[in-house]
C-alpha positions in Angstrom: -34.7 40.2 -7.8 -34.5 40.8 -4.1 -36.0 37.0 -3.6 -33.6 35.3 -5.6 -30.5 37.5 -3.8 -32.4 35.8 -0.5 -31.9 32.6 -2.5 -28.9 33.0 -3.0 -27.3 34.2 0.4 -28.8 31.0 1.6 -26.6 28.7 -0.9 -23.7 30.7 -0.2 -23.8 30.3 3.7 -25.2 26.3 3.3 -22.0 26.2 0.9 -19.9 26.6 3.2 -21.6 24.9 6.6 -20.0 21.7 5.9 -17.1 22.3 5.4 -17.1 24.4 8.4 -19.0 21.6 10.8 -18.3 18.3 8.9 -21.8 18.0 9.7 -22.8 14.0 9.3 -25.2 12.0 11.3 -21.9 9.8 13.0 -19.3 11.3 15.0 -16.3 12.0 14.1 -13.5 8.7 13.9 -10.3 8.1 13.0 -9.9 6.5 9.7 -8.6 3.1 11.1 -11.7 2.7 13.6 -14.5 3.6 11.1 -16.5 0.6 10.9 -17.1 1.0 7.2 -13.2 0.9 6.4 -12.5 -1.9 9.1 -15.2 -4.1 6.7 -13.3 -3.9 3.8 -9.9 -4.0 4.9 -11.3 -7.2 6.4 -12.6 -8.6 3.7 -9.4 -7.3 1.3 -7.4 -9.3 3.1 -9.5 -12.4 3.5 -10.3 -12.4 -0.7 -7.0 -10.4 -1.7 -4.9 -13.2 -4.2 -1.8 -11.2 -3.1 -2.2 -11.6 0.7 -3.4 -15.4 -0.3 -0.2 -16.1 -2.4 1.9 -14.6 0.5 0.1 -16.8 3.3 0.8 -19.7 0.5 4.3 -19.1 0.4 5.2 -18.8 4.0 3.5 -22.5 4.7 6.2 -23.4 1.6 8.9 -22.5 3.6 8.0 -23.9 6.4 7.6 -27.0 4.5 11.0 -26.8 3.8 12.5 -26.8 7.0 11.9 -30.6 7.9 12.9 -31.8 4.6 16.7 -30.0 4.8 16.8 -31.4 8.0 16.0 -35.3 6.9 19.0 -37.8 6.7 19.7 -38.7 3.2 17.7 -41.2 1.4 19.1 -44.7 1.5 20.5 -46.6 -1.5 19.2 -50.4 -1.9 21.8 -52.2 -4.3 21.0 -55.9 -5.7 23.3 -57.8 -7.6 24.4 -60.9 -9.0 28.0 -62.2 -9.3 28.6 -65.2 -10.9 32.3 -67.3 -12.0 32.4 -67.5 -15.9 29.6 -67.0 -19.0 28.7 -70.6 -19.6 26.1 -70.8 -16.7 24.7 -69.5 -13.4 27.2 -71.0 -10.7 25.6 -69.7 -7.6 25.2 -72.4 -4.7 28.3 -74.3 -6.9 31.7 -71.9 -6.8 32.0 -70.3 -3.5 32.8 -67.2 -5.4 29.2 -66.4 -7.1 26.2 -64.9 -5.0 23.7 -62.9 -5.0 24.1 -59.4 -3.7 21.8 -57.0 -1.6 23.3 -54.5 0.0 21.9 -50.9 1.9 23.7 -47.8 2.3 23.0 -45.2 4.5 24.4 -42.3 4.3 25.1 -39.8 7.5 26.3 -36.2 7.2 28.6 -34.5 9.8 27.2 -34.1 13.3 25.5 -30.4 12.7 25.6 -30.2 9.1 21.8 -31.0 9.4 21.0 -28.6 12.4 22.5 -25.6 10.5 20.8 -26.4 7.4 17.4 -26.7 9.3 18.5 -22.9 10.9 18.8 -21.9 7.2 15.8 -22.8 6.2 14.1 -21.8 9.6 15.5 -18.7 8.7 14.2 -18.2 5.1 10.6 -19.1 7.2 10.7 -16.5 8.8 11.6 -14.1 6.0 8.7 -15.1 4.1 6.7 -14.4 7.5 7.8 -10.4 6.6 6.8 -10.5 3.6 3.6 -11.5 4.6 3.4 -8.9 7.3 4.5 -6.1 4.3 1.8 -7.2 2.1 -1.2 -7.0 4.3 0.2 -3.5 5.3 0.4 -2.8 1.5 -3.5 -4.0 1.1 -5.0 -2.2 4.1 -3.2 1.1 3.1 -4.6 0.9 -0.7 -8.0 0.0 0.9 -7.9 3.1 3.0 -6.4 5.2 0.2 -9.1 4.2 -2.3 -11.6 5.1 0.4 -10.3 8.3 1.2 -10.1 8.9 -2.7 -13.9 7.5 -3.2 -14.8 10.0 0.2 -13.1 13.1 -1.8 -14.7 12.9 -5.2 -17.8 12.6 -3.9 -17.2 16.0 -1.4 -16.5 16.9 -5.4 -19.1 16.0 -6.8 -21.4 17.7 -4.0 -19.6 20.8 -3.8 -20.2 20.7 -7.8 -24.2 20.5 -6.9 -24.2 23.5 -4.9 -22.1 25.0 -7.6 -24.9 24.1 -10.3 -27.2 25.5 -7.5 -25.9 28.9 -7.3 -25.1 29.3 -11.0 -28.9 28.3 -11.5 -29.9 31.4 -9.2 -27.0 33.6 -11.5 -28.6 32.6 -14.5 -32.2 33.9 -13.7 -30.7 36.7 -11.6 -29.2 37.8 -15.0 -31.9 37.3 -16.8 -34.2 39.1 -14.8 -32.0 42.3 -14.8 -31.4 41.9 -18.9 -35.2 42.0 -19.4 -36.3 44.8 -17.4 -32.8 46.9 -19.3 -31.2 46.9 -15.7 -28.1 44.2 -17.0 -25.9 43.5 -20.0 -26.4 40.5 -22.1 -23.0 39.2 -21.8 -23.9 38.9 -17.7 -26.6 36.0 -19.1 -24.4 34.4 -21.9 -21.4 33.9 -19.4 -24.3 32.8 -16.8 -25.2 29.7 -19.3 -21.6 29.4 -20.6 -20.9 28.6 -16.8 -23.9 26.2 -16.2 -22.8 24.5 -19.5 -19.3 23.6 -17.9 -20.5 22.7 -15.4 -22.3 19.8 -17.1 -18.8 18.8 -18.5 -17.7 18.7 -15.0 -19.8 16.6 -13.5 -19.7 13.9 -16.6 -15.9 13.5 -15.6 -16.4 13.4 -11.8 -19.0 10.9 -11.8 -16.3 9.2 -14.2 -13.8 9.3 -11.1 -16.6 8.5 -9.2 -16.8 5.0 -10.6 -13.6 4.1 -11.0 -13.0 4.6 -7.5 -15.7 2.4 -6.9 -14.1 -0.1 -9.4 -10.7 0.1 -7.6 -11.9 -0.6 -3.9 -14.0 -3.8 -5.3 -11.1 -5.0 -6.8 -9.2 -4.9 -3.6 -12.5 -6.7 -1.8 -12.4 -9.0 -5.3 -16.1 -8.1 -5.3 -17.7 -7.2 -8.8 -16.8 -4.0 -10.1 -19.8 -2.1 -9.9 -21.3 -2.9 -6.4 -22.6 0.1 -4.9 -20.6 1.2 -1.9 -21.6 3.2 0.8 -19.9 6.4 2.8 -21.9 7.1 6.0 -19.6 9.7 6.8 -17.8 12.6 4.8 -14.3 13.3 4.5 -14.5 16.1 7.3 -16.2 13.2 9.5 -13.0 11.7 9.4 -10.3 13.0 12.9 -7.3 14.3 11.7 -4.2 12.3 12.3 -2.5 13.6 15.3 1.3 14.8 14.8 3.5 12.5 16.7 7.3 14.1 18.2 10.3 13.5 15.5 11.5 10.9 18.3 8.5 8.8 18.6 7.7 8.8 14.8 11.1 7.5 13.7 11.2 4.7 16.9 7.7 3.8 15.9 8.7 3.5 12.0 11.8 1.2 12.9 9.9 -1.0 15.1 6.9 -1.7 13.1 8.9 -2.0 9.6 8.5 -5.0 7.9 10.8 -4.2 5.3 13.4 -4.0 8.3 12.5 -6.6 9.8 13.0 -8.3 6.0 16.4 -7.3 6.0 17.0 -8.4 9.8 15.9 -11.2 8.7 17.9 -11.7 5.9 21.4 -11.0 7.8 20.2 -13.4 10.1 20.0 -15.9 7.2 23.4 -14.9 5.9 24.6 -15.7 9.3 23.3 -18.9 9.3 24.5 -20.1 5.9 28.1 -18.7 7.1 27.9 -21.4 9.4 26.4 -24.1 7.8 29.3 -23.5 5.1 32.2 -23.5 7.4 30.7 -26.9 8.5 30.7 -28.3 4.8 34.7 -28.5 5.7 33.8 -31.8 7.8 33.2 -35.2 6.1 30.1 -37.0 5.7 29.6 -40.9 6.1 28.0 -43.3 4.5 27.6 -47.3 6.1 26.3 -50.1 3.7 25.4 -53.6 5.0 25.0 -56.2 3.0 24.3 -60.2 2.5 25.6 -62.6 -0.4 23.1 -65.7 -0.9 24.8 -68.5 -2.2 22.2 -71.2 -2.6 23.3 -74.3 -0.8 26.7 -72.5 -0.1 26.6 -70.9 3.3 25.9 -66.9 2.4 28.4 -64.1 3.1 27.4 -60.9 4.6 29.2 -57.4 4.3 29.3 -54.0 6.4 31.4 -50.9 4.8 32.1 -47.5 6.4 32.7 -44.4 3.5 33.9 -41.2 4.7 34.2 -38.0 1.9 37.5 -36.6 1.7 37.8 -33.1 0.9 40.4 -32.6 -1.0 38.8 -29.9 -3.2 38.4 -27.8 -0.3 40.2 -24.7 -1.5 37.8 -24.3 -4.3 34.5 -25.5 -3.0 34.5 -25.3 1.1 37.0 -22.6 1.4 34.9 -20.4 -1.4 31.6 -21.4 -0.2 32.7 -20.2 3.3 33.6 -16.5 1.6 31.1 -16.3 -0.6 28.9 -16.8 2.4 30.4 -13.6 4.4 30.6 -11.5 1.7 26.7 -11.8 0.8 26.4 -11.7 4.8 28.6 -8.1 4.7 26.6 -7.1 1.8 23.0 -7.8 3.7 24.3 -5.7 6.9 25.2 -2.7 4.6 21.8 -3.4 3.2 20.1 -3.4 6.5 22.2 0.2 7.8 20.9 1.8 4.4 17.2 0.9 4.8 16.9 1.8 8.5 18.1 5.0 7.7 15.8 5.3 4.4 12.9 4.0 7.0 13.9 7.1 9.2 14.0 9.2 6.5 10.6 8.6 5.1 8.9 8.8 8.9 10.3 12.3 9.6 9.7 13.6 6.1 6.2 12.2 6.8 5.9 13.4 10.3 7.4 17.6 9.0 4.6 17.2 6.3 1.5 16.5 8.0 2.5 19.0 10.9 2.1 21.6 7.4 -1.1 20.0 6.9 -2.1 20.2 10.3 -1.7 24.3 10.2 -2.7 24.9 7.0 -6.6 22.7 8.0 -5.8 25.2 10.8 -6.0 27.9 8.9 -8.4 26.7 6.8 -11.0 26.2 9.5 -10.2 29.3 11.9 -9.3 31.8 9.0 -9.8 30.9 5.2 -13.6 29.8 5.7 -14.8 31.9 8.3 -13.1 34.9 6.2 -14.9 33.8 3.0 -18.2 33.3 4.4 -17.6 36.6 5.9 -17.0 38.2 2.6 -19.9 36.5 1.0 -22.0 38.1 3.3 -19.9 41.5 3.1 -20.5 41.5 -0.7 -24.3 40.1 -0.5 -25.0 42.6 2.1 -23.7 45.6 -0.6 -25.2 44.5 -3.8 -28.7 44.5 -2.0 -28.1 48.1 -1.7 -26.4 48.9 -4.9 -22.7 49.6 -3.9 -21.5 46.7 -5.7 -21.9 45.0 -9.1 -23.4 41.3 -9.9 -20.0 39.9 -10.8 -18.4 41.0 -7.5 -21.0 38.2 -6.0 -20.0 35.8 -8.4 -16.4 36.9 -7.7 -16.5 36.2 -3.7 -18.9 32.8 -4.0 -16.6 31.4 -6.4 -13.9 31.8 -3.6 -15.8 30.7 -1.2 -16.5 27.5 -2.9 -12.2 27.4 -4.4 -11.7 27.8 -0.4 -13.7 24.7 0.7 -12.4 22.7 -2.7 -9.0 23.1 -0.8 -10.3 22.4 2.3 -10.9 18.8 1.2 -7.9 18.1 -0.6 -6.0 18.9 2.5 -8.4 16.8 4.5 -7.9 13.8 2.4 -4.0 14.8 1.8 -3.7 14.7 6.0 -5.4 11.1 5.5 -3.0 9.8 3.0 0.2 11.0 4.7 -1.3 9.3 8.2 -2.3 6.4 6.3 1.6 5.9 4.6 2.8 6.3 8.5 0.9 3.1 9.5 1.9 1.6 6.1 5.9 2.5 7.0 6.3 3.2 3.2 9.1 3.8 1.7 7.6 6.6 -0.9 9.1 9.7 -0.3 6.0 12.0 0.4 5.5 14.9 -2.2 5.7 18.1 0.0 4.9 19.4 -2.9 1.1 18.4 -1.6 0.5 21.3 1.1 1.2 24.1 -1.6 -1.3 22.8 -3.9 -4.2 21.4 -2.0 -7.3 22.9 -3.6 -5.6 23.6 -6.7 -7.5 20.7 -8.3 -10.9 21.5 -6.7 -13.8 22.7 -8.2 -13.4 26.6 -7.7 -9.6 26.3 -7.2 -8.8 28.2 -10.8 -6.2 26.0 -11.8 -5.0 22.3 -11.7 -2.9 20.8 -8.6 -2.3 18.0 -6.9 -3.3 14.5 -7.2 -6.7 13.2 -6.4 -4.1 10.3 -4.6 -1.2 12.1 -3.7 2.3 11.0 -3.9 2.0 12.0 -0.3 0.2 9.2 0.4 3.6 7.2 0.0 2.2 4.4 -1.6 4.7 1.1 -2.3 1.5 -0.1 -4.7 1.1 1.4 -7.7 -0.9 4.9 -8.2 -4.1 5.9 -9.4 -4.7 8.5 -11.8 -5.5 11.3 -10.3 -8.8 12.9 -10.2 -7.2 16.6 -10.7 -5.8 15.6 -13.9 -9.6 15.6 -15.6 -11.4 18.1 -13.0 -8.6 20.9 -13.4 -10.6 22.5 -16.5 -13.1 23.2 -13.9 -11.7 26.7 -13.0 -13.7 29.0 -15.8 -16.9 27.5 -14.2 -16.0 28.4 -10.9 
């Protein structure tokens, strides 16, 4: 008995050393800068069809800019006119020729300019677009990561678990054979164990699918083996920026507000390309009449458009134009204030998560390991009962279960702040960190948080199947 309480006080207090330390054989890094992340971003982006289909349609739109900007096509006319049906009277009546005539025709001085600045425009739109969905695919890269890095902390924590309620079991047994304990102590120990099984089936589940969902991003088959060097507490936290420099950095690296920047600018640009449509275009044909032996004629004609119908085309293209111009800059005001909505609700939430890893790592697992060794210290001597150790390691492994859903909910918040998402983050996420942990006694929050503020769709989360882990716990 004595050996296997040894035993035991040494999983307890190695439960809890990583947590505490982050012990890995790298040094800590920011998310952005570890190597292994930087690889497949990388390659996401290089394989993605999304980001390929974006890059595609930008060079579309900058093929359109010198074709708006072309003169019209010319029109080649040939013709025959001839005096009476009877027979061909070319080079005989002075009156029947050939014909062969070419017409050009020429728009308004700056009706092709603003059309090109139109187009130019839409280029650069596309160009945004472009800029949103690489920031889209290097934030679901580093989410799926940071998910693939927390189930696995799961999936260890659950070995030391198995571990512990290993030494229970023959603890229990032990004291039921020699009359000392109660059967029930060695049924609940196997029950436990048993769970624990079930547990593990459905992590390693999670386990693979995260795998599945970062090859898909790298469009690499589904189940190559990936590998995490470091843990989730190898990872720096994300420093908490002032309100002031968080919204000024959200506004200037937007892409969604530089999209709608864009698009006023556009608006703009068609308001003046309509108000030129008012002016008339030309159109000059030349032309030359063989007549056989007869010497041949030649013609030249100038055509100008008259708009007459100006009050319902021009006029109406020319308000249609500022309206959809008024309606982009209202568009614009509401998404730069939706943009400094989202970085300051960001910014308030992971200053919450900052304090509460804080208290994690200077209160909550220094405290548990504490009482761990507390409790140990009085069932070697009697003064306490078997389940009062099971009581205090089960918190001591709930405590680090929280610790890493707050580490990987401080990564998802920082990793929406260099995505400038739009996702309103769930503060929700602070409250219930650990909740879906093995240990944590109930389920929580998402294995990928709404925090994370996502634009792309989300993953199921890995609390939703782990959160029957609490009776093993």
């Amino acid at each position: 008995m004595r050996g296997s309480l040894f035993v035991l006080a040494a999983l307890a207090i190695a439960a809890v050393s990583p947590a505490l330390a982050g012990e890995s054989s790298l040094s800590p890094v920011a998310l952005p800068a570890d190597p292994v992340v930087a690889r497949f971003v990388d390659e996401a982006l290089a394989q993605n069809p999304e980001v390929a289909r974006a890059r595609v349609s930008v060079e579309a739109d900058r093929q359109r800019v010198p074709q708006v900007g072309a003169l019209p096509d010319p029109t080649l006319t040939l013709g025959i006119q001839n005096d009476g049906f009877q027979s061909i009277q070319i080079g005989k009546m002075d009156t029947s020729y050939w014909e062969v005539l070419a017409t050009q025709p020429f728009p308004w001085p700056g009706k092709l300019g603003a059309r090109e600045r139109v187009a130019m425009a839409q280029a650069s739109v596309a160009e945004a677009q472009l800029a949103r969905v690489r920031l889209n695919t290097t934030a679901e890269v580093e989410r799926a990561y940071v998910d693939l890095l927390l189930v696995r902390g799961q999936l260890e924590l659950l070995g030391r678990l198995e571990v512990l309620w290993m030494e229970a079991e023959v603890m229990a047994r032990t004291r039921y054979e020699v009359g000392r304990g109660a059967q029930s102590d060695l049924l609940r120990a196997q029950l436990e164990r048993t769970r624990l099984r079930q547990q593990r089936i459905v992590l390693e589940s999670a386990e693979r699918t995260r795998v599945q969902a970062m090859n898909s991003l790298k469009v690499r088959p589904l189940d190559e083996p990936i590998a995490t060097p470091r843990p989730l507490a190898g990872l720096l936290d994300p420093p908490v920026r002032s309100a002031e420099e968080a919204v000024a950095d959200a506004e200037r690296r937007s892409p969604d507000l530089a999209i709608a920047s864009l698009t006023v600018d556009v608006a703009d640009r068609r308001v003046d390309s309509a108000r030129k449509e008012w002016f008339p275009d030309f159109a000059i044909t030349a032309g030359v009449m063989p007549r056989g032996q007869i010497e041949p004629m030649w013609t030249v004609q100038l055509g100008v458009t008259i708009p007459i119908f100006g009050g319902s085309k021009q006029s109406k293209a020319v308000e249609e134009s500022l309206s959809r111009r008024e309606a982009e800059s209202q568009g614009e005001s509401a998404l730069r204030l939706q943009v400094r909505l989202r970085a300051e609700e960001r910014r308030t939430l992971l200053a919450a998560i900052t304090e509460t890893l804080q208290l994690y790592r200077g209160g909550l697992l220094v405290q548990s390991d504490a009482a761990v060794r507390s409790t140990l210290s009085q069932y070697q001597v009697g003064k306490v009962s078997f389940p009062s150790v099971l009581e205090v390691l089960r918190g001591l492994v709930a405590d680090e279960g929280g610790y890493l859903e707050t580490l990987a909910s401080a990564q998802r918040v920082a990793i929406a702040d260099r995505e400038v998402s739009l996702v309103p983050p769930a503060v929700t996420g602070v409250a219930a960190a650990g909740a879906s942990m093995p240990g944590a006694g109930a389920g929580g929050g998402g294995g990928r948080s709404a925090a994370a503020g996502s634009s792309a769709p989300q993953q199921a989360a890995v609390p939703a199947a782990t959160s029957g882990m609490a009776p093993g716990m």
